[in-house]
N, CA, C and O of each residue as an XYZ file, in Angstrom:
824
protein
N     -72.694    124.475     73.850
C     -73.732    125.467     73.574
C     -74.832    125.431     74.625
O     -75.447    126.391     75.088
N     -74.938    124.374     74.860
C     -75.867    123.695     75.913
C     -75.879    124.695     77.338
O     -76.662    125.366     78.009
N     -74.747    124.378     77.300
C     -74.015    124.834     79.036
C     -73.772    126.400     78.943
O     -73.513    126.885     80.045
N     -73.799    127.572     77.585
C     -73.678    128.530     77.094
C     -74.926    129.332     77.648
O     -74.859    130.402     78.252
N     -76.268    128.510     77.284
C     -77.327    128.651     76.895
C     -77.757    129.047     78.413
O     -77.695    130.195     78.851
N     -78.249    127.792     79.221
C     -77.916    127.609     80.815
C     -77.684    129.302     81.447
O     -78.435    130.217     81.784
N     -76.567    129.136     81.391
C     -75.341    130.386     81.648
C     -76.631    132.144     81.314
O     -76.974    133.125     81.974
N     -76.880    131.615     79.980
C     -77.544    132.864     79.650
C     -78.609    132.871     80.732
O     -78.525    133.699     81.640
N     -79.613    131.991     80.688
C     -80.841    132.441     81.278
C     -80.476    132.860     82.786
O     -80.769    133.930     83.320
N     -79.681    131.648     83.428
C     -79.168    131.723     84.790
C     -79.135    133.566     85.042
O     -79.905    134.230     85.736
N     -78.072    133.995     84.289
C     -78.084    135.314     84.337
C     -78.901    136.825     83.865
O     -78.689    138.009     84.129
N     -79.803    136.186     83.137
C     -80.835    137.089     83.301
C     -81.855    137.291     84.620
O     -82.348    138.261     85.196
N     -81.901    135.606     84.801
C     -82.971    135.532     86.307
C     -82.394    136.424     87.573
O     -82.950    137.302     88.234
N     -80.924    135.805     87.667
C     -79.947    136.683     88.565
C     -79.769    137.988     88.805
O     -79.346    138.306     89.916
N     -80.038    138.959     87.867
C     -80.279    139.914     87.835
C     -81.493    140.637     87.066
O     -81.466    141.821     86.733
N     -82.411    139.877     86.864
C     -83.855    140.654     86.583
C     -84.921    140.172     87.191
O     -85.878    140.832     87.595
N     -84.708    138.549     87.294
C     -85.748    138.157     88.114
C     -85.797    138.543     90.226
O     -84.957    139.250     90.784
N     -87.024    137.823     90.978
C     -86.680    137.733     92.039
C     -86.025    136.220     92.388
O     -86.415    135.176     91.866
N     -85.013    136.320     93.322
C     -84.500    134.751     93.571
C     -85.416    134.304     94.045
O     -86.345    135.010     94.439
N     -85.404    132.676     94.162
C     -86.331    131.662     95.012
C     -85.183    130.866     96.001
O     -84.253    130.281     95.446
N     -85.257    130.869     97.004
C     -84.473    130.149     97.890
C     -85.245    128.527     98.103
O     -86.374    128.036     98.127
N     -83.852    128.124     98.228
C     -84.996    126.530     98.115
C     -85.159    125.905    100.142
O     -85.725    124.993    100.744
N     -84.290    127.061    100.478
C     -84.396    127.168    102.243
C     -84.829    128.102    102.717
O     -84.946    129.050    101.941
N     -85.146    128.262    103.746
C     -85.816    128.945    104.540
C     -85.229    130.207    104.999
O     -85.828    130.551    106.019
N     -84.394    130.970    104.709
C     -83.531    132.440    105.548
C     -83.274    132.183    106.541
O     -84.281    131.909    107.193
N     -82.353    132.108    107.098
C     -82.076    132.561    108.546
C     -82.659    133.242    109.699
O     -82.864    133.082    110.903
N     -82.879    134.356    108.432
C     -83.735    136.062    109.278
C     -84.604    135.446    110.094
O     -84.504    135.591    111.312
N     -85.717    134.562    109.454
C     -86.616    134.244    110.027
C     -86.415    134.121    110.756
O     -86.615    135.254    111.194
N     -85.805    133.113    112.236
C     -86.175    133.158    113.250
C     -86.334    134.635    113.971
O     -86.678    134.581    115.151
N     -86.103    136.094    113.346
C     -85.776    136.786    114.191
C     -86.534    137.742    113.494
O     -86.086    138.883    113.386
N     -87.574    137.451    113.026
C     -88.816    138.409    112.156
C     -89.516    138.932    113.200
O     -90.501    139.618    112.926
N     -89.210    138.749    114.369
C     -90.017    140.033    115.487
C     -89.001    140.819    116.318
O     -89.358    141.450    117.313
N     -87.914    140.780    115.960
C     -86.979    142.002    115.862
C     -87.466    142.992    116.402
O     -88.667    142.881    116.158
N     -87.295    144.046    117.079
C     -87.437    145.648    117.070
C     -87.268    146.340    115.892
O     -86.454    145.695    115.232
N     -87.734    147.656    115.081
C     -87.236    148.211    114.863
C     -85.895    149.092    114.916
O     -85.537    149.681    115.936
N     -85.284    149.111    113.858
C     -83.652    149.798    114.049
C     -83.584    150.887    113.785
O     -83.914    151.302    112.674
N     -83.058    151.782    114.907
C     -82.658    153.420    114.431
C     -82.194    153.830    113.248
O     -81.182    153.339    112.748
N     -82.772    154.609    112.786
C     -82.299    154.831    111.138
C     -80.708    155.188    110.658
O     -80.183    155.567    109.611
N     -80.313    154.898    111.827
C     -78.622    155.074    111.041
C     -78.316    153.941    111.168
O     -77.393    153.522    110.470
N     -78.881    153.186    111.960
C     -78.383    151.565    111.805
C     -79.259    150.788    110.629
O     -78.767    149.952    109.871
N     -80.601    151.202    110.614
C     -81.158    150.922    109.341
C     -80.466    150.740    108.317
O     -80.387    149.670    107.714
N     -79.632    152.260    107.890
C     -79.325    152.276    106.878
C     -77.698    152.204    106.766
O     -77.188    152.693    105.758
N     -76.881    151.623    107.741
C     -75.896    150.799    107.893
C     -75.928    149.471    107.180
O     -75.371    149.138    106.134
N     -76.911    148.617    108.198
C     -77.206    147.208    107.393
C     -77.422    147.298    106.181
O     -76.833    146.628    105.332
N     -78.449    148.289    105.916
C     -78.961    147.871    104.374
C     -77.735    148.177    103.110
O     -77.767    147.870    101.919
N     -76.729    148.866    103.866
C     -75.784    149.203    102.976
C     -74.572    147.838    103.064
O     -73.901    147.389    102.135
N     -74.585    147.509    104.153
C     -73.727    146.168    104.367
C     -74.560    145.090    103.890
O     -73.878    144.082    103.702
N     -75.603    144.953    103.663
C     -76.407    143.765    103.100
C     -76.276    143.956    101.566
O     -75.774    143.044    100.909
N     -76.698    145.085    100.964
C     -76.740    145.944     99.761
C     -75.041    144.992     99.107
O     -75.014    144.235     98.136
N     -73.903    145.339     99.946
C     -72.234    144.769     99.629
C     -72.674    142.897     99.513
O     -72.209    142.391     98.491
N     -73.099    142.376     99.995
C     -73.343    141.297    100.713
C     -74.239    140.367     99.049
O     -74.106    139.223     98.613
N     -75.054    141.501     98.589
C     -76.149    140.666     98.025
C     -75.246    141.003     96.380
O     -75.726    140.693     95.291
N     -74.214    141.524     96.522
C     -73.380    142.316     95.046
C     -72.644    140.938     95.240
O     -72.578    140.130     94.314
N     -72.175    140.736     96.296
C     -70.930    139.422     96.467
C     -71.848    137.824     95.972
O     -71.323    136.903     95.345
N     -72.919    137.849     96.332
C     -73.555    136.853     95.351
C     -73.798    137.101     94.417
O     -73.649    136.244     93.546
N     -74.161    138.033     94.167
C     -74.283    138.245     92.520
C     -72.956    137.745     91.388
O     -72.972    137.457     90.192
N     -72.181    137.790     92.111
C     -70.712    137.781     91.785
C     -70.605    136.050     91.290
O     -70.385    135.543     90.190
N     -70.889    135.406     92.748
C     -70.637    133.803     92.469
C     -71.286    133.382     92.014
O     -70.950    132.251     91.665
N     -73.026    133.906     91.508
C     -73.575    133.204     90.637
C     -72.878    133.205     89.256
O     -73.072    132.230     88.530
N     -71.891    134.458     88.725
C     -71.695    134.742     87.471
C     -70.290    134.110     87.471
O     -69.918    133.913     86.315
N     -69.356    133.714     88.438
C     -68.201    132.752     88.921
C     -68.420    131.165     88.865
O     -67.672    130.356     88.317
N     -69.393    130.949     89.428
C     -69.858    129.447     89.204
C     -70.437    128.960     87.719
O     -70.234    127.944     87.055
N     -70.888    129.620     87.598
C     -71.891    129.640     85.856
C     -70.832    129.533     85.103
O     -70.768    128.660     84.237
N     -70.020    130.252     85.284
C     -69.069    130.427     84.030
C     -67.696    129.388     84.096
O     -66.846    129.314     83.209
N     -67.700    128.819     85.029
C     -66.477    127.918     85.542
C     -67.659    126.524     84.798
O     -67.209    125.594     84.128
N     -69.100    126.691     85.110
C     -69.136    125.385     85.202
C     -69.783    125.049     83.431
O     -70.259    124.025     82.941
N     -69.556    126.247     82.922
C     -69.885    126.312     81.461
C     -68.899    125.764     80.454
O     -69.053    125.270     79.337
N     -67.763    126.025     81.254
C     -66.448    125.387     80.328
C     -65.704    124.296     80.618
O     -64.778    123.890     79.916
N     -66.127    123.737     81.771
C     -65.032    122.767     82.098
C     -65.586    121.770     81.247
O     -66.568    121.995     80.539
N     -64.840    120.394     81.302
C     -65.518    119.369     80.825
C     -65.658    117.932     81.350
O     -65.958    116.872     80.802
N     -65.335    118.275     82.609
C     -65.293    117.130     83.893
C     -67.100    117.109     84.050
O     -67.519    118.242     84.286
N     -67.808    116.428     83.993
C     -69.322    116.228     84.197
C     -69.125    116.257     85.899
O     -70.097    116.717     86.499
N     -68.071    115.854     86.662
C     -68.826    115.901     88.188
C     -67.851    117.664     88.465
O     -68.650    118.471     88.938
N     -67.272    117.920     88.384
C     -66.948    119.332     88.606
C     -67.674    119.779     88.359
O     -68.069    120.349     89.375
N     -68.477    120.060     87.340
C     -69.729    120.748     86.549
C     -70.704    120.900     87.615
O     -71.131    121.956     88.083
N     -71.084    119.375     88.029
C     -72.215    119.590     89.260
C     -71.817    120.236     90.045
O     -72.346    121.304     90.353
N     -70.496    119.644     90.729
C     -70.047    120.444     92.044
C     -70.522    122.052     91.722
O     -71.346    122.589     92.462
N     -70.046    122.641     90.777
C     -70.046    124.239     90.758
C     -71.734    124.264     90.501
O     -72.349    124.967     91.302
N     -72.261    123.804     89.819
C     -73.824    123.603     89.694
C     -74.776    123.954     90.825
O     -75.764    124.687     90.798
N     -73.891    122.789     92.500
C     -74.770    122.885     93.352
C     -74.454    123.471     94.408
O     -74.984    123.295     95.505
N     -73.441    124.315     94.115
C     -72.557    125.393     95.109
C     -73.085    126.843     94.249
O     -72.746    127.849     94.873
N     -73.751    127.116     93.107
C     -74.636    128.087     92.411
C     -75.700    127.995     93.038
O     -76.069    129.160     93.181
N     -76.617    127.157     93.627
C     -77.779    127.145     93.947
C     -77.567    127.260     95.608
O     -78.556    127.286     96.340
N     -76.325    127.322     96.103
C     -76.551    127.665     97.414
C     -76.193    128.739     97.262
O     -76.445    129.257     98.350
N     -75.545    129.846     96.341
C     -75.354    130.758     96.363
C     -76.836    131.746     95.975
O     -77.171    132.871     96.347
N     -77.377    130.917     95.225
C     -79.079    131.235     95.040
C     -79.932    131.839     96.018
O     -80.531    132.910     96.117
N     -79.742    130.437     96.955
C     -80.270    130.587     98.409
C     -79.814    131.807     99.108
O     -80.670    132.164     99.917
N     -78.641    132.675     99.086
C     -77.612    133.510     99.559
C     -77.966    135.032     99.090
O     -77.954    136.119     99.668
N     -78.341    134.526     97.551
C     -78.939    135.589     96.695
C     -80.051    135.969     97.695
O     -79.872    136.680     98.684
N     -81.117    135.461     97.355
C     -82.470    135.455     97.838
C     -82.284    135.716     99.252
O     -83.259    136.446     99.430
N     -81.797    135.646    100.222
C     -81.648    135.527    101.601
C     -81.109    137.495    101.668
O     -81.674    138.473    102.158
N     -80.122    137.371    101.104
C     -79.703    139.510    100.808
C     -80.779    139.768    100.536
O     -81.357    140.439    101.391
N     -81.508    139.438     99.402
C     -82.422    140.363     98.682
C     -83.362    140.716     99.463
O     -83.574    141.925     99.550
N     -84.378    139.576    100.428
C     -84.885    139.925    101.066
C     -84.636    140.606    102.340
O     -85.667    140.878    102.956
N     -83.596    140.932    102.862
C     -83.031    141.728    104.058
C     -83.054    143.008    103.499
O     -83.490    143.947    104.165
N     -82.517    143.212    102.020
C     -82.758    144.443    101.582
C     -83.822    145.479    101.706
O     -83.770    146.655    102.065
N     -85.099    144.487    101.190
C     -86.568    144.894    101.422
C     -86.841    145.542    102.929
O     -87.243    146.641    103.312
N     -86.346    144.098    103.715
C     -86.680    144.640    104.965
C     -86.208    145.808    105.476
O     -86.784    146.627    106.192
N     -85.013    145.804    105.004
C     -84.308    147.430    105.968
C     -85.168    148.477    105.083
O     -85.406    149.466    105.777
N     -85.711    148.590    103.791
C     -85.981    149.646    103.027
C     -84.623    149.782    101.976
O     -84.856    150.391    100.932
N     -83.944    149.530    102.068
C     -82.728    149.644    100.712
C     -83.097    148.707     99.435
O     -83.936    147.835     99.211
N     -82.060    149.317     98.724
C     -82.226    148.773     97.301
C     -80.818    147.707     96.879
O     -79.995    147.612     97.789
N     -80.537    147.007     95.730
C     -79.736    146.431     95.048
C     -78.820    147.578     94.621
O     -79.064    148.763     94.394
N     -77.431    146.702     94.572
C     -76.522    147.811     93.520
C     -77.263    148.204     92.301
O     -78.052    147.431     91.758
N     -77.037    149.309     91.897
C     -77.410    149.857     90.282
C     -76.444    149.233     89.143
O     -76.669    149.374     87.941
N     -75.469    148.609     89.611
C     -74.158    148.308     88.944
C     -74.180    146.743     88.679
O     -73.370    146.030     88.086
N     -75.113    146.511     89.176
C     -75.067    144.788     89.623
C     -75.006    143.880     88.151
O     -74.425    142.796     88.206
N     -75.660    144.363     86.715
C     -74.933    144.243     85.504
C     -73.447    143.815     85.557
O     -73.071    142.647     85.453
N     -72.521    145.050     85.757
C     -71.232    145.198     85.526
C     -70.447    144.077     86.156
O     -69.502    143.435     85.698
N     -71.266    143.972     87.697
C     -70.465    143.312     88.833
C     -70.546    141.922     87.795
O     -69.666    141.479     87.057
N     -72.018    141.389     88.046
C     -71.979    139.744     86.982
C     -71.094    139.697     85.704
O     -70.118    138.947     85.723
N     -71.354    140.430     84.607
C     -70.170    140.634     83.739
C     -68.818    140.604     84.120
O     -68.059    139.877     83.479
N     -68.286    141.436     85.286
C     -67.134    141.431     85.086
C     -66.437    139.802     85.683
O     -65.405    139.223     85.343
N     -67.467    139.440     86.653
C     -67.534    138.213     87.226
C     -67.065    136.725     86.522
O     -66.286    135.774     86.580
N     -68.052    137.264     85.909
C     -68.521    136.039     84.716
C     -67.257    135.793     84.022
O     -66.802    134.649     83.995
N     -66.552    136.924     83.369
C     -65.257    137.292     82.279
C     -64.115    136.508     83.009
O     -63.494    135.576     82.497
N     -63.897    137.045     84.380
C     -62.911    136.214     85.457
C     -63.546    135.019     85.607
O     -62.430    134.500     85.658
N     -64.207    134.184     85.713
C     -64.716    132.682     85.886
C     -64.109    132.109     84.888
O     -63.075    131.444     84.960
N     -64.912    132.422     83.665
C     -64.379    131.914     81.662
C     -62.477    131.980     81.888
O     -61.644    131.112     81.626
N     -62.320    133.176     82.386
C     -60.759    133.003     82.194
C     -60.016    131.886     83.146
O     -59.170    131.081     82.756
N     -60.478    132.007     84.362
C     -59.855    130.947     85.574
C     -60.001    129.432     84.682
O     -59.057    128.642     84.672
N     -60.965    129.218     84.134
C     -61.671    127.871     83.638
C     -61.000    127.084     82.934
O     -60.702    125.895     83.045
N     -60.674    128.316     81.772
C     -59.895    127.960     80.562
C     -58.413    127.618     80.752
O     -57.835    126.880     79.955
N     -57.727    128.229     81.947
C     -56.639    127.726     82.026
C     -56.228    125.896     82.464
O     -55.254    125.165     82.285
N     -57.820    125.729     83.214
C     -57.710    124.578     83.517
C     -58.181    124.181     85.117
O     -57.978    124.883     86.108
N     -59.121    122.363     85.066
C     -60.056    122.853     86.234
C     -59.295    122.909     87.588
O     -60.027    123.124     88.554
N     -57.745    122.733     87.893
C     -57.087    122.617     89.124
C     -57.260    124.069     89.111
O     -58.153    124.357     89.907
N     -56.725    125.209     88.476
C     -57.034    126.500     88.500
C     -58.140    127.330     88.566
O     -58.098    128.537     88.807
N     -59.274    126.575     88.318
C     -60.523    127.017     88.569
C     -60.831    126.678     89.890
O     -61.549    127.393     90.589
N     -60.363    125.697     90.248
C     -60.808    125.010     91.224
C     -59.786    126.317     92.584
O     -60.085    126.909     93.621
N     -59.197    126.251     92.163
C     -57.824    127.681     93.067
C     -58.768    128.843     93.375
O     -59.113    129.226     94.494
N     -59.204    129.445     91.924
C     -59.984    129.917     92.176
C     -61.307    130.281     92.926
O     -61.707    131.336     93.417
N     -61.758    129.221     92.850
C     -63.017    129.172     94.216
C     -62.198    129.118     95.546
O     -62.416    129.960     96.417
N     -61.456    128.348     95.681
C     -60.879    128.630     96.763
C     -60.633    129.694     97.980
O     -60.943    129.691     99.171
N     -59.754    130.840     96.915
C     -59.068    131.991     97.219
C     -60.285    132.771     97.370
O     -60.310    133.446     98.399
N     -61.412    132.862     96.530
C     -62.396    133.426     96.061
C     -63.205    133.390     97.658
O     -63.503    134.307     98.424
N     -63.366    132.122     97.733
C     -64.626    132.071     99.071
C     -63.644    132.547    100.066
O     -64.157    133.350    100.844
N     -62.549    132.337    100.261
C     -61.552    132.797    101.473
C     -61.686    134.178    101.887
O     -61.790    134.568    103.050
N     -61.673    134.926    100.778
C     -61.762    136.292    100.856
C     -62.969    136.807    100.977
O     -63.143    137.950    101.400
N     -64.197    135.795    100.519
C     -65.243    136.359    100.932
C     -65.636    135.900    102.700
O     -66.479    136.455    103.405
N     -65.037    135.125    102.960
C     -65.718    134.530    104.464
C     -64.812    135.679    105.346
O     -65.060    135.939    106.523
N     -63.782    136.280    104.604
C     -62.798    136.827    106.008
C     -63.913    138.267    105.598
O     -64.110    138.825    106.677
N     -64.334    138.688    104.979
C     -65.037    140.064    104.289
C     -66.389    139.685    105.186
O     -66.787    140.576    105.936
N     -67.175    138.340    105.164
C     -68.403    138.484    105.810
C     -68.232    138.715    107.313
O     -69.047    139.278    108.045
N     -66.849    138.109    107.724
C     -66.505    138.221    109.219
C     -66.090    139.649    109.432
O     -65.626    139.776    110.566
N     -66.090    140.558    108.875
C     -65.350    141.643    108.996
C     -67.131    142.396    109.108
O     -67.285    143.068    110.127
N     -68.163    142.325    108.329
C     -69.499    142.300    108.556
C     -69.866    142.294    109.847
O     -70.293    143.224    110.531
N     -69.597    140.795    110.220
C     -70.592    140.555    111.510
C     -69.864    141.400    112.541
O     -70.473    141.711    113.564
N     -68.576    141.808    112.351
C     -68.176    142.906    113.400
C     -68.985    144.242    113.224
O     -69.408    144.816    114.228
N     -69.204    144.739    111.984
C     -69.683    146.104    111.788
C     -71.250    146.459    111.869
O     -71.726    147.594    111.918
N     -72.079    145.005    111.871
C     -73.542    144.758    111.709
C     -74.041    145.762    112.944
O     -73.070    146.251    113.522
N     -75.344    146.189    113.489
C     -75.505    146.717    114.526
C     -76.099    145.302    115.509
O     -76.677    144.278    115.147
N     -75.770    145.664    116.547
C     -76.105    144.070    117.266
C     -77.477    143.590    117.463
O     -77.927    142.475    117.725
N     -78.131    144.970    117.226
C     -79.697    144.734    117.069
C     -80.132    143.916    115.855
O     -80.806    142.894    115.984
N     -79.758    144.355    114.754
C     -80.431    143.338    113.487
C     -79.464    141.911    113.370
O     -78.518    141.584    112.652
N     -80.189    141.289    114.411
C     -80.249    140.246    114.429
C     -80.514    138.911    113.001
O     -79.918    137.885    112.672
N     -81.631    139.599    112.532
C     -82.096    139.203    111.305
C     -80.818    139.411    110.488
O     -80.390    138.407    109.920
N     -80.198    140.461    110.352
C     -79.039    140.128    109.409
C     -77.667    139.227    109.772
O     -77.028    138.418    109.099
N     -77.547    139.599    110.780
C     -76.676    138.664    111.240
C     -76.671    137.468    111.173
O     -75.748    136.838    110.657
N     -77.871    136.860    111.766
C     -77.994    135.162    111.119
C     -77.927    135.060    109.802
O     -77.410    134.037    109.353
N     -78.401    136.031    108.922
C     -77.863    135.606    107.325
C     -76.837    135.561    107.132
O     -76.433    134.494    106.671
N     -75.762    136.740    107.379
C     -74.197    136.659    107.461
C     -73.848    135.377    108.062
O     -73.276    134.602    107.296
N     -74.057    134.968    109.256
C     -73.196    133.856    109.802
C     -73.302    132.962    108.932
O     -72.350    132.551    108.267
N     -74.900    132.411    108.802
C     -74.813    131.343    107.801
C     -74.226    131.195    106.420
O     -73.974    130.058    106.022
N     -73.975    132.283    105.622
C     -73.744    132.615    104.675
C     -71.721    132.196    104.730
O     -71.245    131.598    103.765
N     -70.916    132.550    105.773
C     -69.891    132.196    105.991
C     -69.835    131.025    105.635
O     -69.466    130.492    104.589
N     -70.364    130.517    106.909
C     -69.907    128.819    107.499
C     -70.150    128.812    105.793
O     -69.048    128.585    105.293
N     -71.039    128.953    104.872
C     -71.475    128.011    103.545
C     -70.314    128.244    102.679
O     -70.171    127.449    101.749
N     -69.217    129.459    102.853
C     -68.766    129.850    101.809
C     -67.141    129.281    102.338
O     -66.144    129.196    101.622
N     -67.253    128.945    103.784
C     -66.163    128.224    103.860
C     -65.733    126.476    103.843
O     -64.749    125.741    103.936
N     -67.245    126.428    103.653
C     -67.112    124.704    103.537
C     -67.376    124.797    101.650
O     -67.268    123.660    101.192
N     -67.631    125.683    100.715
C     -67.368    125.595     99.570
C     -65.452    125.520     99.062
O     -64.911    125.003     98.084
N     -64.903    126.263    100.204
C     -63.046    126.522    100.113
C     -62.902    124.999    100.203
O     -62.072    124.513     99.434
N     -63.289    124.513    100.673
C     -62.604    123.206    101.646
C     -63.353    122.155    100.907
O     -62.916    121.019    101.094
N     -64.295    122.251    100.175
C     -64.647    121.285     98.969
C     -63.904    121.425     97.598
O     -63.551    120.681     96.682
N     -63.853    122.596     97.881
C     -62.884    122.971     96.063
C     -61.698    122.427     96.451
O     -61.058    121.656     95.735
N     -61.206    122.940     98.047
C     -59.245    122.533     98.196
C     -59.486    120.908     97.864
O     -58.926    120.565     96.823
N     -60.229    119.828     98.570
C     -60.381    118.402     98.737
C     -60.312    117.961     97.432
O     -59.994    116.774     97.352
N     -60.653    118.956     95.571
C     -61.176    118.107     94.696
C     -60.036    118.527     94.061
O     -60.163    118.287     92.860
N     -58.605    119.227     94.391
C     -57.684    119.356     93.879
C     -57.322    120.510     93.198
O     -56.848    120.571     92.063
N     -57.688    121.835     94.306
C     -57.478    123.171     93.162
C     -55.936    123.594     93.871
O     -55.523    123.221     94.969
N     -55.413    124.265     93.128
C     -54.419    124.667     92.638
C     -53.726    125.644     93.174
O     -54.040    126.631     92.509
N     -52.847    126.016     94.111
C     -53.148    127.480     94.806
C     -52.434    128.371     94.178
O     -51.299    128.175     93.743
N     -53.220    129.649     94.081
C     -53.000    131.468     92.926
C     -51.652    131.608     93.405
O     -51.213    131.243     94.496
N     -51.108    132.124     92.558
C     -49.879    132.978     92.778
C     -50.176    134.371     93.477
O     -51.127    135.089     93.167
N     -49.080    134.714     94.631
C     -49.295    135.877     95.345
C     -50.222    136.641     94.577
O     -51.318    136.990     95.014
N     -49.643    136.998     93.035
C     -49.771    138.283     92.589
C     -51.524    138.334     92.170
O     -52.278    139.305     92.238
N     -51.838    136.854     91.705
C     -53.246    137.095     91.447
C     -54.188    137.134     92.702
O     -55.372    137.454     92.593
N     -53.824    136.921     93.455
C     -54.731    136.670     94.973
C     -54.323    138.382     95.522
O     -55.015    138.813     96.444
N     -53.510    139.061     95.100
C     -53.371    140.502     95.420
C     -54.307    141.472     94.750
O     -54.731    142.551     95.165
N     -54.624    140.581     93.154
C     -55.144    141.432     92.582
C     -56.762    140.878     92.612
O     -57.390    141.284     91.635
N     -57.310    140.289     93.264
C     -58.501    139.733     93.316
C     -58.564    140.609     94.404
O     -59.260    141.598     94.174
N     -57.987    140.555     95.674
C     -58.492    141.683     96.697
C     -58.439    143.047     96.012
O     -59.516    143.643     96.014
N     -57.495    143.613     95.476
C     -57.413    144.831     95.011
C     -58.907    145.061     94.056
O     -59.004    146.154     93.497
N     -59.743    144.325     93.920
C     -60.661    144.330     92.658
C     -62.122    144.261     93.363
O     -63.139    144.952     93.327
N     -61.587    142.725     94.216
C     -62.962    142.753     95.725
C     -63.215    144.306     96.831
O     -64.232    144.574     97.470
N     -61.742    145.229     96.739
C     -61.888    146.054     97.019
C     -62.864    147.454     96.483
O     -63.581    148.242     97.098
N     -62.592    147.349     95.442
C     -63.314    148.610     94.333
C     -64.607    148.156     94.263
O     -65.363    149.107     94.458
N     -65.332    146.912     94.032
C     -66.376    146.468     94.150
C     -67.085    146.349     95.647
O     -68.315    146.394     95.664
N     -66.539    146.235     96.613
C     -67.507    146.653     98.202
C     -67.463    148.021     98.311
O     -68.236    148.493     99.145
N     -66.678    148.891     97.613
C     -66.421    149.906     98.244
C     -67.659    151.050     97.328
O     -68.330    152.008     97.713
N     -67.518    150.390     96.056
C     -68.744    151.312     95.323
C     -70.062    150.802     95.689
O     -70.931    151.668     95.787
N     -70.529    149.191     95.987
C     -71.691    149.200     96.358
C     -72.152    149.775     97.582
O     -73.184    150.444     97.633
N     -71.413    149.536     98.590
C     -71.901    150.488     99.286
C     -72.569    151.419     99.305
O     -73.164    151.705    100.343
N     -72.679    152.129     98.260
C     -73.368    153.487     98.191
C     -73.925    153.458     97.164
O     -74.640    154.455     97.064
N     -73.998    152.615     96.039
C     -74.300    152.702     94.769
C     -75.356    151.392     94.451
O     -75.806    151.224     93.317
């Protein structure tokens, strides 16, 4: 109930509050930037906008993996791989501001539907949860690299968030593979992209 409870507030803050990063952004070093032509403006802010939906995602993935298991150090692990995703949160959100864009409108649905897939990965068991993060960050690091190709080379500021944001989400793969996860069957790792698909493709614009 404990870990239920947690879960709840976690996800109200996540999506009502503002994040607190417990690091510093990236952006920063590059807060005297030029201004960006408004189609690149509003490029980034739409690729950051995808970017800050995909954390939204692992806060409601981690929470919910680490609500059910019953391993006390797995628990942390997903605990303190949530709070770098925190940091990740907060790091979008504020790039958002900066370009002038907003958050998905959907960003509810995204955590919910998130959350529902975490509880289910969990319950089957933590080598499968653990698969899960896996496959999960894989697809997000090849998606942020697919970013730093499309970023404009001027916003710099976003780009150092993207990079860093990788490297973090691929040394989370390679902590989950080390603690013994499980690897998805084709068909579910088809249907996680097929799903990561419908979800970048509506925030974008939404």
């Amino acid at each position: 109930m404990d870990s239920l409870l947690i879960a709840a507030d976690k996800a109200l803050r996540t999506l009502f509050a503002r994040p607190r990063a417990s690091e510093t952004s990236p952006a920063q070093a590059h807060a005297a930037q030029p201004d960006l032509p408004d189609a690149e403006r509003r490029l980034s802010g739409a690729l950051m906008r995808v970017n800050h939906v995909g954390e939204v995602c692992a806060q409601a993935l981690y929470l919910a993996q680490a609500a059910v298991t019953r391993d006390p150090q797995l628990r942390e692990h997903l605990l303190e791989a949530a709070q770098e995703e925190t940091d990740h949160l907060a790091w979008t959100r504020e790039r958002l501001e900066a370009l002038g864009a907003r958050p998905s409108l959907l960003n509810p649905l995204w955590f919910g539907g998130a959350f529902a897939l975490g509880l289910a990965a969990a319950k089957v068991g933590d080598r499968v949860s653990l698969g899960f993060v896996v496959e999960t960050e894989n697809q997000v690091s090849a998606h942020l690299q697919g970013h730093l190709a499309r970023l404009p080379e001027a916003d710099a500021a976003s780009r150092a968030v993207v990079a860093r944001m990788k490297e973090d989400e691929e040394r989370h793969a390679t902590q989950a593979q080390t603690a013994g996860a499980q690897e998805l069957p084709p068909a579910a790792k088809a249907l996680m992209k097929a799903a990561a698909k419908v979800m970048t493709t509506t925030a974008h614009y939404i």
